[in-house]
KOLLOFI-959485 format. One record per residue (C-alpha): x, y, z; residue number from 1. Coordinates in steps of 0.5 Angstrom, whole numbers. Each point is the difference from the previous one (the first is absolute). Example, Ala and Ser with C-alpha at 12.3 -4.5 7.8 and 13.67 -1.06 7.14 Angstrom:
2
+-------+-------+-------+-----+
|  east | north |    up | num |
+-------+-------+-------+-----+
|    25 |    -9 |    16 |   1 |
|     2 |     7 |    -2 |   2 |
+-------+-------+-------+-----+
REM end
This chain:
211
+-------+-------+-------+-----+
|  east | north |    up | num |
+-------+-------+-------+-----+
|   186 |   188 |   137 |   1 |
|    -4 |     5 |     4 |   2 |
|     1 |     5 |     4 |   3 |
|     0 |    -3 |     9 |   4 |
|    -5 |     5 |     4 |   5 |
|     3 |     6 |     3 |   6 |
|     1 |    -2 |     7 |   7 |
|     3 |    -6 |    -2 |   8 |
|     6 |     4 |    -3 |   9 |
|    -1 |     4 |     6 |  10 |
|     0 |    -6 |     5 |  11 |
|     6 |    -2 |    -4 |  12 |
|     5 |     7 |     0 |  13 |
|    -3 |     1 |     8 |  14 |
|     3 |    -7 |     2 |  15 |
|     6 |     2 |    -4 |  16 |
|     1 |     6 |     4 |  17 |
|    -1 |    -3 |     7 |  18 |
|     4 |    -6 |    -2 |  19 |
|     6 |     5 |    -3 |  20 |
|     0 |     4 |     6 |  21 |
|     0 |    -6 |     4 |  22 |
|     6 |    -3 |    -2 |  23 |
|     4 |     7 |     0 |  24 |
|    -1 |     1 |     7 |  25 |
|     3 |    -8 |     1 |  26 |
|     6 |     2 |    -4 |  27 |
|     1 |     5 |     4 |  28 |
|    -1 |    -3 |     7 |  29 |
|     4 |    -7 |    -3 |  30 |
|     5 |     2 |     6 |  31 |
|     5 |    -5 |    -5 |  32 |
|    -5 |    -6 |     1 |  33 |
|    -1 |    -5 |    -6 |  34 |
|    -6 |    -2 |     1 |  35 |
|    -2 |     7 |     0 |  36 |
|     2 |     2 |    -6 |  37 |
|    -2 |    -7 |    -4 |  38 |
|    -7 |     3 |     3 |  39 |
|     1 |     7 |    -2 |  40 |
|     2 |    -3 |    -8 |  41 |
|    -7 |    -4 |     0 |  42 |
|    -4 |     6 |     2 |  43 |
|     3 |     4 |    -5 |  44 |
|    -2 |    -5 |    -5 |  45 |
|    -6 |     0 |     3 |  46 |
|    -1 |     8 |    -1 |  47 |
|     4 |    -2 |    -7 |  48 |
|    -6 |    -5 |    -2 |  49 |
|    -6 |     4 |     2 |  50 |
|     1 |     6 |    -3 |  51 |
|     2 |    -4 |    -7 |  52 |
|    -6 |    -4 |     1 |  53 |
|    -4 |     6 |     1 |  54 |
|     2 |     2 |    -7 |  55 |
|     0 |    -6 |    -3 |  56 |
|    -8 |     1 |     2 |  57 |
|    -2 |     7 |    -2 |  58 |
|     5 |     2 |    -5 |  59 |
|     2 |    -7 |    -4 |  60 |
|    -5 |     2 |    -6 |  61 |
|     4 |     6 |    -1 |  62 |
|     7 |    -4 |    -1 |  63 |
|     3 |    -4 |    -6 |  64 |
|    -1 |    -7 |     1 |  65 |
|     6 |     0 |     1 |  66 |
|     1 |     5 |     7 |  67 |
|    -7 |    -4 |     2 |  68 |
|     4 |    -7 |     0 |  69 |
|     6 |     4 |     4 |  70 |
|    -3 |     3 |     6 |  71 |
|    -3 |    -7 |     1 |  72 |
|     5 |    -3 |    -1 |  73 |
|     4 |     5 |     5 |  74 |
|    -7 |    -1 |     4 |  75 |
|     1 |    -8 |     1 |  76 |
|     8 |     0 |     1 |  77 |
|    -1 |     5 |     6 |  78 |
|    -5 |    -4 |     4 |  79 |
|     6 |    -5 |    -1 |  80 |
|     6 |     4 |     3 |  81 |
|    -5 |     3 |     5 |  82 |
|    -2 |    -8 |     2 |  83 |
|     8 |    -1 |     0 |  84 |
|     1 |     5 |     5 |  85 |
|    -4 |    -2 |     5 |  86 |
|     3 |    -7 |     0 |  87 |
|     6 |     3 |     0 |  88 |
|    -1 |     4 |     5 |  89 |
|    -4 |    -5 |     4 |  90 |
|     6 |    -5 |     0 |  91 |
|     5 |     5 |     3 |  92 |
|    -4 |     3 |     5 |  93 |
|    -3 |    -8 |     2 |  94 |
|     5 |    -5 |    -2 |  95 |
|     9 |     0 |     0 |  96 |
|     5 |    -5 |    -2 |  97 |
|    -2 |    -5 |    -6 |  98 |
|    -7 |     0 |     1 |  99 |
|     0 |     9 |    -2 | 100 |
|     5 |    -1 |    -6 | 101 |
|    -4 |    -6 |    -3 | 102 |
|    -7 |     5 |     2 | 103 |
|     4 |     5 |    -5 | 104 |
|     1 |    -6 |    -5 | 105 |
|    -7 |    -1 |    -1 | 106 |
|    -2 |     7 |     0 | 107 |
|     4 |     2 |    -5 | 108 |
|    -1 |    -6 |    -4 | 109 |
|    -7 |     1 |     1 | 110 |
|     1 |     7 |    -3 | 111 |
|     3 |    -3 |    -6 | 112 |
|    -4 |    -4 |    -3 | 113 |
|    -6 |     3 |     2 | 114 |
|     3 |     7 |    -4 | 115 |
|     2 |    -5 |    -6 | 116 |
|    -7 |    -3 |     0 | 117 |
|    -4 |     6 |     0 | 118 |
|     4 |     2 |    -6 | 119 |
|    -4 |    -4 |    -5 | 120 |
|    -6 |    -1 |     5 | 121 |
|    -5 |     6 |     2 | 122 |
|    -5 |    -4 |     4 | 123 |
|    -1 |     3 |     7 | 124 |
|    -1 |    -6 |     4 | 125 |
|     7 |    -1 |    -2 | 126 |
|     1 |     6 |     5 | 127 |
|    -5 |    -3 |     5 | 128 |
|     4 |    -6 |     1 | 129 |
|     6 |     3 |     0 | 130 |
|    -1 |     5 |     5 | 131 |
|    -4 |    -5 |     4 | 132 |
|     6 |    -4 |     1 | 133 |
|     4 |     5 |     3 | 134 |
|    -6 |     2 |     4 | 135 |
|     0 |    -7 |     3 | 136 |
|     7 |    -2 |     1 | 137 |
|     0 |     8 |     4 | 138 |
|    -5 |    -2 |     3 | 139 |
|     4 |    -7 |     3 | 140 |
|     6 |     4 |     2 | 141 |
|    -4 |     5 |     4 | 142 |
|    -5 |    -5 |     3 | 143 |
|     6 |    -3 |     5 | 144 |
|     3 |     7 |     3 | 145 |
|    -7 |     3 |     0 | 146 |
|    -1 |    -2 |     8 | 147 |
|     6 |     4 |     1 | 148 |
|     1 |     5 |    -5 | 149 |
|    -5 |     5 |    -2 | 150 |
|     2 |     1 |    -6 | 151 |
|    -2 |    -6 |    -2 | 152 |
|    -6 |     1 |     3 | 153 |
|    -1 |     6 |    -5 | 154 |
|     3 |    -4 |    -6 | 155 |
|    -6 |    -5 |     1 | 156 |
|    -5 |     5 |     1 | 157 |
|     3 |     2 |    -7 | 158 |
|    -2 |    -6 |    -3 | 159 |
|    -6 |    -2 |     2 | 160 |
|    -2 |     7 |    -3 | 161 |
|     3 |     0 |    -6 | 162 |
|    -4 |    -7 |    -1 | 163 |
|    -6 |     2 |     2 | 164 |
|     0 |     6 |    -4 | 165 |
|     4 |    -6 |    -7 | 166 |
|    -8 |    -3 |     3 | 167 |
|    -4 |     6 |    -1 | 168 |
|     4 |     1 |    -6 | 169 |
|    -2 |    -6 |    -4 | 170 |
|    -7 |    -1 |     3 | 171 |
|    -3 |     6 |    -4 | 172 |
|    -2 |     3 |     6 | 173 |
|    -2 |     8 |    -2 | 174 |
|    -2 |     6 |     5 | 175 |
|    -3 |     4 |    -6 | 176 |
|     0 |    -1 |    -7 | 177 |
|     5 |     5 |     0 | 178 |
|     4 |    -3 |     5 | 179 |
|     1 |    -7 |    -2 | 180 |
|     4 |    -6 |     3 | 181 |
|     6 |     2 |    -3 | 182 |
|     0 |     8 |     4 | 183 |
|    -2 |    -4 |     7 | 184 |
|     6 |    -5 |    -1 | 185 |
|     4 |     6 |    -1 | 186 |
|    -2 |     4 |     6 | 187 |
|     0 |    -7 |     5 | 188 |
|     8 |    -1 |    -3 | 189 |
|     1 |     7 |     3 | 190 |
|    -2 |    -2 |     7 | 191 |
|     4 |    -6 |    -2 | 192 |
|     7 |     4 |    -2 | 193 |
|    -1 |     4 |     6 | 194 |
|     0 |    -7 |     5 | 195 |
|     6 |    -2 |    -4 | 196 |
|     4 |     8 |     1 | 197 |
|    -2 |    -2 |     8 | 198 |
|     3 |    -7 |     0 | 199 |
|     6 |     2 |    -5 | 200 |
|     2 |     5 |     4 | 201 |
|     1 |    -4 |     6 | 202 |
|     5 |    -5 |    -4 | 203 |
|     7 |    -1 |     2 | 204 |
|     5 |    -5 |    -4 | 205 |
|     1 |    -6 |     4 | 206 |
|     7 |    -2 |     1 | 207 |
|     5 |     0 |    -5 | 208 |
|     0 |    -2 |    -7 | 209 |
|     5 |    -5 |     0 | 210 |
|    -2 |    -2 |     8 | 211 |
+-------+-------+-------+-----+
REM end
């Protein structure tokens, strides 16, 4: 394994930085809102996943071969916990009753078997696919309460970005030969989490969980 470009190490500990600073201020403003703190959890894996990712990258030929496979592995199952989160934060800040606590089912199902799966498997896509999942079905929950909410409307927003920066990323698109497709999608995931802070912030439960 080579050693990545220093701007994608770079890239990768800024938006660690963004996204860990982002996802303190959530804690601290959750007022005990549920959908606030999940939200506060997925950026916190977020940040937790870049910085070990940007480590991955720069500094893996220098580990054991073991350490290598234990950072992606810890890579990998933290983009999971962090797509649970925003599921799960989704569902009570959109949803109540049964369809909130199947909502969290499924969100805790699909954490499961995603995090057993990476285990014996190191493949990226499988991470794409995960995390795409969560994306679209936050995307569903929101799509009818954008017309009354706004923070909704900034979750959307959110996931547009952060599909247009999964694009970028996967078309090879380079600004310089020493900022890469890899760097580009960082930056545009930083734009991303910021529209997700705007919206998650906003979030309050809806109703009761037995209701």
């Amino acid at each position: 394994m080579t050693i990545a470009e220093p701007s994608t190490v770079l890239t990768d500990y800024a938006l660690a930085g963004v996204t860990g600073w982002l996802a303190w201020s959530l804690y601290r403003a959750r007022e005990s809102q549920r959908a606030r703190s999940f939200w506060a959890l997925a950026f916190a894996a977020l940040a937790l996943a870049a910085a070990l990712g940007g480590t991955w990258h720069g500094f893996a030929p220098a580990f054991a071969a073991i350490a290598v496979l234990l950072v992606w592995k810890a890579t990998v199952v933290s983009v999971g916990i962090a797509s649970f989160g925003m599921l799960a934060g989704s569902a009570f800040a959109t949803t109540a009753g049964s369809v909130r606590k199947s909502l969290l089912a499924i969100a805790a199902v699909k954490l499961a078997i995603y995090s057993g799966w990476m285990v014996g498997h190191s493949e990226y896509i499988y991470v794409i696919a995960d995390t795409g999942t969560a994306l679209a079905l936050v995307a569903a929950l929101h799509l009818w309460s954008a017309a009354r909410e706004c923070a909704s409307r900034w979750i959307l927003a959110g996931v547009v970005v952060s599909v247009l920066a999964a694009g970028v990323q996967a078309s090879g698109l380079a600004l310089h030969r020493h900022f890469n497709h890899n760097d580009l999608y960082h930056v545009i995931q930083v734009a991303a989490m910021i529209l997700f802070y705007a919206g998650a912030k906003g979030l309050r439960d809806r109703g009761r969980l037995g209701v």
